[in-house]
C-alpha positions in Angstrom: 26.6 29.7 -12.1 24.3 26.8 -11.9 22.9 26.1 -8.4 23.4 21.7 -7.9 19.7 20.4 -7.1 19.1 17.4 -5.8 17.6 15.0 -8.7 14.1 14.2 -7.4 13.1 11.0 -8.1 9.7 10.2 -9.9 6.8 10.3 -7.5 5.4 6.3 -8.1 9.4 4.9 -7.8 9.0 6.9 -4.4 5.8 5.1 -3.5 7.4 2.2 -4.5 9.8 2.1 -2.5 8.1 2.5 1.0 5.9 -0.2 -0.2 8.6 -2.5 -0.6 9.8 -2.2 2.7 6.4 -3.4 4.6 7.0 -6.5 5.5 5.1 -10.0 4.9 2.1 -10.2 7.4 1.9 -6.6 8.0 -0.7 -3.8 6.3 -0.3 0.1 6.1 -3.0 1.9 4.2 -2.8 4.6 1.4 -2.8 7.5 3.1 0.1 6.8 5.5 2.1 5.9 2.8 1.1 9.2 1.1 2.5 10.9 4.4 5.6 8.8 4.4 6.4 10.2 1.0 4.9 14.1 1.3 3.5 15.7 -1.4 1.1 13.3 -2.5 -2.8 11.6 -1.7 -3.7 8.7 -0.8 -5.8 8.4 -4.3 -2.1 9.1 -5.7 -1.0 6.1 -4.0 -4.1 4.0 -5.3 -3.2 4.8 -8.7 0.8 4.1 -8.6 -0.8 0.4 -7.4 -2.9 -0.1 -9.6 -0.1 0.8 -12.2 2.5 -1.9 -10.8 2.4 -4.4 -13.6 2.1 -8.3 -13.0 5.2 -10.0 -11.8 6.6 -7.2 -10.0 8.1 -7.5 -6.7 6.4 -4.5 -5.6 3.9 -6.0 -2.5 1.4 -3.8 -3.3 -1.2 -6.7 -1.6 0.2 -5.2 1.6 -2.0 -1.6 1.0 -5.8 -1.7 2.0 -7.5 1.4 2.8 -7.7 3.1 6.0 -10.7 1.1 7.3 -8.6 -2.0 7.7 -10.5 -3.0 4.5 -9.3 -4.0 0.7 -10.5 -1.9 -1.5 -12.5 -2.8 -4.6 -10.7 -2.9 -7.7 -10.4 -5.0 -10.8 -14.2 -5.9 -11.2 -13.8 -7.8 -8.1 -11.0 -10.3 -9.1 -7.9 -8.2 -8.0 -10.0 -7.8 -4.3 -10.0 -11.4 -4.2 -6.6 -12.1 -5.5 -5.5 -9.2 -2.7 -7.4 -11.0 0.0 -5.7 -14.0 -1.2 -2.4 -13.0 -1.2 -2.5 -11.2 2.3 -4.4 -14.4 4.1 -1.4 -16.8 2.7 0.9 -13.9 4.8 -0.9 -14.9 8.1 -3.1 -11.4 8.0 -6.7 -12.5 9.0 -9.5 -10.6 8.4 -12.9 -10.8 10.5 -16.1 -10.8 9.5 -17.1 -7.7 8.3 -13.5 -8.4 5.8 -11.3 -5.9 8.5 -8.3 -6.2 10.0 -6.8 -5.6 13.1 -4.4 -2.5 13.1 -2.9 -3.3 16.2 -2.0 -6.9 15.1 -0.8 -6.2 11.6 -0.2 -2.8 11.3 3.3 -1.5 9.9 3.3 1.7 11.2 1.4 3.6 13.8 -2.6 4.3 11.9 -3.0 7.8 11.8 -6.3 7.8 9.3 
């Protein structure tokens, strides 16, 4: 007799989906979504965003590293374009390009 598993769902549409829930104006970084969804690194999570293709609705602008800092990506452009998208939110970033966890973090920072 065949034991009924539960279907697991493919690791990115897993990362997806915790992304989609952080809300406009608010950060998390890589690795607490790699804790949210178990089983994964917060490298994993950098890859899956880098994979989201353009014109999604996957807010993948809202996942900086755990410095409070976008990461480099895209020669430069997508960092801009990032920083971009997440100042037109209302998330400011000081001088050294970090933000403030307190102010615009989704979850409790555990980095």
């Amino acid at each position: 007799m065949k034991e009924n598993k539960p279907e697991k769902r493919p690791l990115y549409a897993q990362i997806y989906e915790i992304v989609r829930q952080i809300p406009p104006g608010k950060v998390a970084s890589y690795g607490q979504i790699a804790r949210i969804v178990g089983g994964c690194t917060p490298r994993m999570v950098g890859y899956a965003m880098s994979a989201i293709r353009s014109g999604s609705d996957i807010p993948w602008q809202r996942v900086i590293n755990s410095q409070g800092k976008v990461s480099v990506h895209g020669h430069g452009i997508g960092t801009a374009l990032q920083r971009q998208l997440l100042e037109e939110e209302g998330v400011e970033f000081d001088a050294s390009g970090r933000v403030d966890w307190d102010e615009v973090g989704w979850l409790e920072l555990e980095d």
